[in-house]
DRENVEX-875622 format. One record per residue (C-alpha): x negated, y, z. Coordinates in steps of 0.5 Angstrom, whole numbers, padded with zeros to 4 digits, always signed. Layout:
BEGIN
XYZ ...
***
This chain:
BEGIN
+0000+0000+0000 -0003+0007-0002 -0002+0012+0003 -0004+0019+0002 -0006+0024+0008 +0001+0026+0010 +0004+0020+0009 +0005+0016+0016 +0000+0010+0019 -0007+0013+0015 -0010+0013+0023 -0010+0005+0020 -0016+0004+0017 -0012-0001+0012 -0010+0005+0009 -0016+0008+0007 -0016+0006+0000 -0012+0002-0005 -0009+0005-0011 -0011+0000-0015 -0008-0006-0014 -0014-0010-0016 -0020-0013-0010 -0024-0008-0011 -0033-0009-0011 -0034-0006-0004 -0041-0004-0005 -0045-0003+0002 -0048+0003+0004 -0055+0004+0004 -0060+0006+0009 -0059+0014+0006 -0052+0014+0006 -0051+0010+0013 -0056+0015+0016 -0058+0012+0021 -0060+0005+0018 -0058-0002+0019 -0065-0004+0021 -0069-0010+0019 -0064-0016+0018 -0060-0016+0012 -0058-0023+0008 -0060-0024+0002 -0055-0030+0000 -0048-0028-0003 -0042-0026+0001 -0037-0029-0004 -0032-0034-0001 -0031-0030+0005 -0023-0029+0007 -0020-0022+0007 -0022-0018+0013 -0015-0017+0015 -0018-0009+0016 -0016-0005+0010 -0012-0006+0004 -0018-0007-0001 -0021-0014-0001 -0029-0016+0001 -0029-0023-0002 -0033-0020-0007 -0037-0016-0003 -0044-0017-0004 -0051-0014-0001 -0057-0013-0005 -0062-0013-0002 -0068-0012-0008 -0064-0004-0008 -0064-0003-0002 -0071-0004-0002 -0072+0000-0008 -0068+0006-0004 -0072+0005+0003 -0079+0006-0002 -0075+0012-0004 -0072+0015+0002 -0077+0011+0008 -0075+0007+0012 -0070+0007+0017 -0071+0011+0023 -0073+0008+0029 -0068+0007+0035 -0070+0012+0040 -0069+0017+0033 -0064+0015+0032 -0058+0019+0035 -0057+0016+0042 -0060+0009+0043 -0055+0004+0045 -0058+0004+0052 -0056+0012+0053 -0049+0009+0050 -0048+0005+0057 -0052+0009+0062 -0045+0011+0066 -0043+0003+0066 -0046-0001+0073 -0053-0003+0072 -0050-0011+0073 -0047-0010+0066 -0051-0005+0062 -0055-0009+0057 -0062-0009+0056 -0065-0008+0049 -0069-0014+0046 -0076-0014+0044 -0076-0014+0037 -0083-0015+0035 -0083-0022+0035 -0077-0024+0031 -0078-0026+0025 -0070-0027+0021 -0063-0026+0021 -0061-0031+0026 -0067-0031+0031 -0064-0025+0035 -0059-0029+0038 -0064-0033+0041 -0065-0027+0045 -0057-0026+0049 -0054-0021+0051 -0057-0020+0060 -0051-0018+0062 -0043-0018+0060 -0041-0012+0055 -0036-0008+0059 -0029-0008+0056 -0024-0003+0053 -0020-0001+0060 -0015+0005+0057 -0015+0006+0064 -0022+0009+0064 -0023+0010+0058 -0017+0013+0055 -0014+0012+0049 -0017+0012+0042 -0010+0012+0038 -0010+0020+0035 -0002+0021+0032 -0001+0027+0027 +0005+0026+0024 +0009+0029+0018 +0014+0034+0018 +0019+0031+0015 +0019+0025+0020 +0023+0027+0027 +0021+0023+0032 +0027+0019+0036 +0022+0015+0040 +0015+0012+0041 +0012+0007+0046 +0006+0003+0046 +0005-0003+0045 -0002-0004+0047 -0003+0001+0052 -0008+0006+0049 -0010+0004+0041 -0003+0001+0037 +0003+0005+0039 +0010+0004+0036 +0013+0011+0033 +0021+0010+0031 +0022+0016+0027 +0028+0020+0023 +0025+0021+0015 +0029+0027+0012 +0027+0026+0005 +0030+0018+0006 +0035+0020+0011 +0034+0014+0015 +0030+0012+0021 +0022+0008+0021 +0018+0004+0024 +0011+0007+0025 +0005+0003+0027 -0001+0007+0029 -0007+0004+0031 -0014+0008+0032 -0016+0012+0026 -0024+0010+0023 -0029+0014+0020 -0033+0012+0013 -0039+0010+0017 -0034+0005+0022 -0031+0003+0016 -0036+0000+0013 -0040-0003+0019 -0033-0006+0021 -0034-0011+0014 -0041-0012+0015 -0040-0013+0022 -0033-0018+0020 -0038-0022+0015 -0044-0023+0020 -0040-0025+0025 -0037-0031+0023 -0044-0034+0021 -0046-0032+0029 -0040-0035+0032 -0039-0041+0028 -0048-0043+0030 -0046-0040+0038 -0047-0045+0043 -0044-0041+0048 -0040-0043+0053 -0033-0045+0050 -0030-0043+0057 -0032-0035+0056 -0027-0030+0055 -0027-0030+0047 -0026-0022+0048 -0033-0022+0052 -0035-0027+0047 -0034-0023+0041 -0036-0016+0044 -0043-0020+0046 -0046-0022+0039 -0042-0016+0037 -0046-0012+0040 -0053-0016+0040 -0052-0014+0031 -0050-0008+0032 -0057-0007+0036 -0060-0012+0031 -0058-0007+0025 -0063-0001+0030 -0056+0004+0030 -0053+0007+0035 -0046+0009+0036 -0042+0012+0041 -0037+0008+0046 -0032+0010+0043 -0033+0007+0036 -0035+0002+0040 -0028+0000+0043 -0026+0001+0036 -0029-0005+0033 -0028-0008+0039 -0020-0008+0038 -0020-0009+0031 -0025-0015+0031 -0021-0018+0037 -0015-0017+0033 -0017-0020+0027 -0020-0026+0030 -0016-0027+0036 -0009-0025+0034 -0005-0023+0027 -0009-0018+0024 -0005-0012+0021 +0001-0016+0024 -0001-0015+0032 +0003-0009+0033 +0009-0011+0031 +0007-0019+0033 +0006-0017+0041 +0012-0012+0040 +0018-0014+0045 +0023-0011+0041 +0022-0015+0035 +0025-0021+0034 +0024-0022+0026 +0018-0019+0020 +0020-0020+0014 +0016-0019+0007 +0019-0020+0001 +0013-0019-0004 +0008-0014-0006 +0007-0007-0005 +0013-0008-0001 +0014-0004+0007 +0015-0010+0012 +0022-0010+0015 +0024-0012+0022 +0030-0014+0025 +0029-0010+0032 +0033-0011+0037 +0035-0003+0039 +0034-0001+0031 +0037-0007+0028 +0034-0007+0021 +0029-0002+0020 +0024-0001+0015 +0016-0001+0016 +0010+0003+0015 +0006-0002+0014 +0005-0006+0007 +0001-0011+0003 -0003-0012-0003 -0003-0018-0007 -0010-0020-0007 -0009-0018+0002 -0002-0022+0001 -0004-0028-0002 -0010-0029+0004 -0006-0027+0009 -0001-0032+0007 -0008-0038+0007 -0009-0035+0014 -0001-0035+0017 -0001-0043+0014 -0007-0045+0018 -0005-0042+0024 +0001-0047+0023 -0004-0053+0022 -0001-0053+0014 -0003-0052+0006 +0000-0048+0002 -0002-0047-0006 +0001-0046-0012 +0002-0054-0012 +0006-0053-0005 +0008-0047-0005 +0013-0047+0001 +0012-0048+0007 +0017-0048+0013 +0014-0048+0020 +0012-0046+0027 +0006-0041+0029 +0001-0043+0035 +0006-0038+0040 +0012-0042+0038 +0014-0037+0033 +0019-0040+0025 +0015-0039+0019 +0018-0039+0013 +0013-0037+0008 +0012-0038+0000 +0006-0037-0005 +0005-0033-0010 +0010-0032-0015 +0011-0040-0016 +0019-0039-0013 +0019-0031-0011 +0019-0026-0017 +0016-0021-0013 +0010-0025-0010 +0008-0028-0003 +0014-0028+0002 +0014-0030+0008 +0019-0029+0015 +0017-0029+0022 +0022-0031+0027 +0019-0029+0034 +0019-0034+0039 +0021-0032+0047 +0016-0036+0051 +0021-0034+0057 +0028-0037+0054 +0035-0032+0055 +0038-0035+0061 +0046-0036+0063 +0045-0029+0066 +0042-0025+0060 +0048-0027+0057 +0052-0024+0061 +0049-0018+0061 +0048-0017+0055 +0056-0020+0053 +0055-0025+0050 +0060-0029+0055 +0063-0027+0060 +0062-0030+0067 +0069-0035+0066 +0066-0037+0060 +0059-0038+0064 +0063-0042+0069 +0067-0047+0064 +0061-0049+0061 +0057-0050+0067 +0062-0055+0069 +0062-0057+0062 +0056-0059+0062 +0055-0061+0069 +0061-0067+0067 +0058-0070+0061 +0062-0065+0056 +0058-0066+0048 +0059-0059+0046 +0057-0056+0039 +0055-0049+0037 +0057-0047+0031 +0056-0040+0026 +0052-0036+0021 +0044-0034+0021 +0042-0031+0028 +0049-0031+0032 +0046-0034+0037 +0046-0041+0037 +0040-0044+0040 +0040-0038+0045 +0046-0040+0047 +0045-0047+0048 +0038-0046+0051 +0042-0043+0056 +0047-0047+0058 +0042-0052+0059 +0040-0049+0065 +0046-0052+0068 +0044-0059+0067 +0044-0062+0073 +0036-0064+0076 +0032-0070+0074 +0037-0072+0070 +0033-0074+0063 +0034-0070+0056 +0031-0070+0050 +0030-0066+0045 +0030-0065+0037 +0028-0060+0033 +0025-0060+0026 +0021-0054+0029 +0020-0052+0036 +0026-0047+0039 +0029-0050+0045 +0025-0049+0051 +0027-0052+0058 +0026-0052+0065 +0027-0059+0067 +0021-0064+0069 +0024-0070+0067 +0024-0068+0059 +0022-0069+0052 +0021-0065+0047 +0019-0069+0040 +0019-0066+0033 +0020-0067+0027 +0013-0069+0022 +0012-0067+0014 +0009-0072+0010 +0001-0071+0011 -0001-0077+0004 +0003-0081-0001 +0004-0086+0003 +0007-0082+0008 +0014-0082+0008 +0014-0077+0014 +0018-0078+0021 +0025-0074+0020 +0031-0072+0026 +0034-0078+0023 +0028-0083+0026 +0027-0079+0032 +0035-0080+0034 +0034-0088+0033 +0028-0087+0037 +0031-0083+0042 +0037-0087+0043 +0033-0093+0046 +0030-0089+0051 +0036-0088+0055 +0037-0080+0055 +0042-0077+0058 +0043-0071+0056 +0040-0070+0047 +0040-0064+0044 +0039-0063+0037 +0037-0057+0035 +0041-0057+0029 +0045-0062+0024 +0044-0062+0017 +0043-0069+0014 +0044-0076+0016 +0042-0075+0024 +0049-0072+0024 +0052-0080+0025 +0046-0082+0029 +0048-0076+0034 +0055-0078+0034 +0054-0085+0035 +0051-0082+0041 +0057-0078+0043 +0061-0084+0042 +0057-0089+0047 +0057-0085+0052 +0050-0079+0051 +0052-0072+0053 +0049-0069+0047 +0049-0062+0045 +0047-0059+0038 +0047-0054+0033 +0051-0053+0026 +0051-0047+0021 +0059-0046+0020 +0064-0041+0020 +0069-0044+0024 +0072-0050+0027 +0076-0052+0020 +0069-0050+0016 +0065-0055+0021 +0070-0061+0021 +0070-0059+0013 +0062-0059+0013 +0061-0065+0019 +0067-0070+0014 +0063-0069+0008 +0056-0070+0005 +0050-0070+0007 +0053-0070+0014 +0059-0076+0013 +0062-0077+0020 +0068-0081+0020 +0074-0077+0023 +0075-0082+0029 +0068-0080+0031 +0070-0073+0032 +0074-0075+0038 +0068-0076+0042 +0066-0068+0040 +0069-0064+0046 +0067-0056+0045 +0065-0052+0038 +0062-0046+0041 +0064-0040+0035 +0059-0035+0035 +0058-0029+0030 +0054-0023+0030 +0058-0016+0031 +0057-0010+0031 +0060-0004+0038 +0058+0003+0038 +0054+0002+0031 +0050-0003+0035 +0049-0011+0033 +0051-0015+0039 +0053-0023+0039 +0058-0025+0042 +0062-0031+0043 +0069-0030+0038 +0072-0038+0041 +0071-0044+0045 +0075-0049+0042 +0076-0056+0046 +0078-0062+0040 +0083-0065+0043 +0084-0071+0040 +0087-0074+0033 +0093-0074+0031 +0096-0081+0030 +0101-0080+0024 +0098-0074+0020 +0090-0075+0021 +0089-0068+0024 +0085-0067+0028 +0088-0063+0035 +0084-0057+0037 +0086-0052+0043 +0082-0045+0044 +0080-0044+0051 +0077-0036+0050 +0078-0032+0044 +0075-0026+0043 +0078-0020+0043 +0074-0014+0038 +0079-0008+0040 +0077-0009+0048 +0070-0013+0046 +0072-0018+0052 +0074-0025+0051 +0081-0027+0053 +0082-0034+0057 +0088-0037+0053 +0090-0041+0061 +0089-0048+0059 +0084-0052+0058 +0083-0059+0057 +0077-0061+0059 +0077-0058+0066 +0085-0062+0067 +0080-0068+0065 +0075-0067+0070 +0080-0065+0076 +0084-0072+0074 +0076-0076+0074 +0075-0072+0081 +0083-0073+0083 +0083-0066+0085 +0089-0061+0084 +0089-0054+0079 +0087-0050+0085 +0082-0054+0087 +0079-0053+0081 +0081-0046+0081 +0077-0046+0088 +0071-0049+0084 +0071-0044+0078 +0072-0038+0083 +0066-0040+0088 +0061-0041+0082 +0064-0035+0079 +0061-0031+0086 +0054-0035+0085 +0053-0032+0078 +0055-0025+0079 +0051-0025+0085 +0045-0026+0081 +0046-0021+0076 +0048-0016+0082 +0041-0018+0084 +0038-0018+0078 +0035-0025+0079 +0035-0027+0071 +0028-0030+0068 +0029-0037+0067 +0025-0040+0072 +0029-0037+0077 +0036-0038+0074 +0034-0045+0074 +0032-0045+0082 +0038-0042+0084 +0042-0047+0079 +0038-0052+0082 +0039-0051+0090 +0047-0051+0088 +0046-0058+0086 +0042-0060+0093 +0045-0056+0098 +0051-0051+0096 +0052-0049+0102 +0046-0046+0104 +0046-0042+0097 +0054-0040+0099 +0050-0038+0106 +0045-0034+0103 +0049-0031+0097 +0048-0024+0099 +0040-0025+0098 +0039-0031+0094 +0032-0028+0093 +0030-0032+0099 +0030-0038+0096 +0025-0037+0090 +0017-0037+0090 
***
């Protein structure tokens, strides 16, 4: 993406240059333009094959170093100045640090190539960039025609999250800054990005270092090898975007560590990344890619999930490291515009029943009618269109599953999250040869059924494993799943039909389909709940099959409105012999437990799950306490 001065994002240094969509030859600066000088350990061999940095919008896999020119400039212009003429050395660099942490200087009389520096470590650890201390590094200028509406950091002190009025588009942006490079940084960042890949592919160092002190230790005994000097605050400069290169997502990291982000979406070349953004819904980014950046990048995004992409395979649908879905194609084999990819952010700390009440997804009689559903061995499916929720929603109601009882899940692709011991999680497996016909849902449900689960949950149905799933409904395995439908009549459609093909007599061991629908109150996206409904059998005469709505959400009011009768909590009272009052006693008093965690702010999942936990156990010590539930966590 080019960018010129007064567009936003050019304090990121991938915008320095890339009007040309082509890689451009990135030519190394010589000793007379560096000022300073490189020193005396340069490569000679060819730096092609080396990945796109990730740093800038050009491509330095063709980048090469000559080093009979610079040979020839260094007769002209002499050779480079030592160190202690070279502005400030790099020991003045760090005098105000400790000396438990300041570097000593090696002598380099004795080195006799590129490599034998390292033979001489750094004496003490390099100290860190610390906001805190040393401020931040992220300097903002922006357009007039942009109007901020509100800004926060994402890393405290280097990138920082602009969401701003465009006049001229008349819509809101995404804007991503992050600290600014001189030309001079710029090109010693790439040189830095090529030398240290070899450097830390031969270190022998200790695995169990801090990979961030890792790279800023051999950073910083190449930056002394190549006899120049910087101030501390290009020092902290590199170091971010080494460390974020190499350790996270490269130009993504913003955006990838941003907790208001749940999808990233690039649709092609030269085309600004679009977010799903929880307070901004979809907005669009300052932040696009090459062609040549965008191929590499996608390499990179395979790898990380452990995969190959190529014009040969060019889709790919997988998890990240963090947990997050990736979808990704290559090149222009199956997207016309060039390589695509969607990235859907994975929640290491999954939303819990009480997130859902606070955020209105159910409302407390919903939660409760679930929590004895569940608790009762109720199968229950949710059902909806692309992110309604699905998956959050029955992540969260398995927090009420009663402890040690034993479940097992299935996914093609990691989401579910738990917080149950007794639990395993197996995923599907792509074919890996030609002799490989892969492991599918449909063999880890017949796997699943020998180990004697209790509870199954299938992260989505969409093949044959839906007549597996409900031959576990129907031999008594509480089974909870997932399935894209618009409505309960729309699913039956779809589960009766091709590629799912369940009988309709197996229906009825279905108990609860959980409609949920994306929305949209006061111009905001939100999720809701628009209709539990309980299959109530199937008719005897016609072959229909029966179904009662429990909640049905009202748009006007935005609440959900309980239609008075259920058939699942009448058949749970005759299993217990209680009357409906008993049962009315019971959803009252759960009611109470629910609200006194969200009145008391008790919502991370860990916590939740505890408080769930200790009901079971000792319910009248929690009805006890339920004024202070705090006291029960760790």
């Amino acid at each position: 993406m080019s960018a010129s001065a007064n567009e936003p994002g050019t304090q990121s240094p991938q915008e320095h240059d890339d009007s040309d969509s082509e890689a451009m030859e990135i030519n190394l600066p010589s000793f007379s333009d560096l000022k300073k000088g490189f020193g005396l350990f340069f490569r000679k061999e060819d730096a092609d094959g080396i990945e796109d940095t990730d740093i800038e919008d050009t491509n330095i896999e063709d980048s090469k170093y000559d080093v009979e020119e610079l040979d020839e400039e260094a007769e002209i212009n002499g050779p480079p100045p030592p160190p202690n003429l070279a502005g400030e050395s790099m020991e003045a660099l760090l005098q105000d640090y400790n000396d438990d942490t300041r570097p000593t200087l090696p002598d380099t009389s004795t080195v006799s190539s590129f490599f034998s520096i390292f033979g001489r470590k750094v004496g003490k650890n390099v100290p860190l960039y610390d906001p805190a201390v040393h401020g931040n590094l992220t300097e903002i200028t922006l357009p007039e025609h942009y109007q901020i509406r509100r800004e926060y950091w994402v890393r405290e002190g280097v990138s920082k999250v602009i969401i701003a009025y465009n006049t001229k588009t008349m819509l809101e942006e995404y804007l991503v800054y992050e600290p600014p490079l001189s030309e001079f940084e710029h090109d010693l960042l790439e040189r830095l990005y090529i030398d240290l890949r070899d450097v830390l592919l031969l270190s022998d160092e200790d695995h169990s270092m801090d990979k961030r002190q890792l790279i800023m230790n051999k950073t910083f005994e190449l930056i002394r090898s190549y006899s120049i000097s910087l101030s501390k605050t290009s020092l902290f400069k590199v170091e971010y975007y080494l460390t974020r290169n190499f350790l996270h997502w490269g130009r993504l990291t913003p955006i990838m560590e941003d907790p208001y982000v749940e999808d990233i979406s690039c649709d092609g070349n030269d085309i600004p990344i679009f977010l799903f953004h929880i307070v901004e819904t979809n907005i669009k980014t300052n932040i696009a890619f090459a062609e040549d950046i965008l191929l590499s990048l996608a390499i990179k995004l395979a790898q990380r999930t452990g995969k190959h992409i190529s014009t040969a395979s060019p889709i790919i649908d997988s998890t990240l490291p963090d947990g997050s879905r990736l979808n990704l194609t290559f090149g222009k084999e199956v997207t016309s515009k060039g390589t695509s990819f969607t990235i859907r952010k994975f929640k290491e700390t999954p939303l819990t029943p009480i997130d859902l009440l606070n955020h209105g997804t159910f409302n407390v009689r919903q939660l409760v009618y679930f929590w004895l559903a569940v608790e009762n061995n109720k199968s229950v499916v949710f059902i909806g269109g692309t992110a309604s929720g699905k998956t959050t929603s029955l992540t969260a109601i398995s927090a009420f599953i009663p402890p040690l009882k034993k479940i097992i899940t299935i996914e093609d692709t990691r989401e579910i999250v738990l917080y149950h011991e007794n639990w395993i999680a197996s995923v599907t497996r792509d074919t890996v040869s030609d002799a490989d016909t892969g492991i599918g849902m449909f063999t880890l449900l017949k796997a699943a059924l020998r180990q004697r689960p209790e509870y199954i949950l299938v992260g989505e149905v969409r093949g044959e494993e839906a007549q597996i799933l409900f031959q576990a409904m129907s031999t008594g395995h509480t089974s909870f799943s997932t399935m894209h439908a618009g409505g309960v009549d729309s699913a039956i459609y779809r589960l009766e039909n091709p590629p799912l093909n369940v009988p309709r007599n197996m229906l009825e061991s279905l108990d609860i389909i959980s409609i949920q629908k994306q929305v949209e109150i006061n111009g905001k996206h939100a999720r809701r709940s628009e209709e539990v409904v309980e299959i109530a059998g199937i008719d005897p005469s016609t072959g229909n099959v029966l179904v009662n709505s429990v909640f049905e959400y009202d748009p006007v009011a935005d609440i959900a409105r309980f239609s008075g009768r259920s058939h699942v909590l009448s058949s749970i009272g005759k299993s217990y012999g209680l009357t409906a009052e008993q049962i009315n006693e019971i959803v009252r008093e759960r009611e109470q437990v629910l609200l006194a965690m969200q009145k008391q702010k008790i919502s991370s999942y860990a916590h939740v799950s505890r408080i769930i936990y200790l009901y079971y156990v000792k319910r009248e010590l929690v009805m006890e306490s339920i004024d202070n539930l705090s006291v029960f966590l760790i």
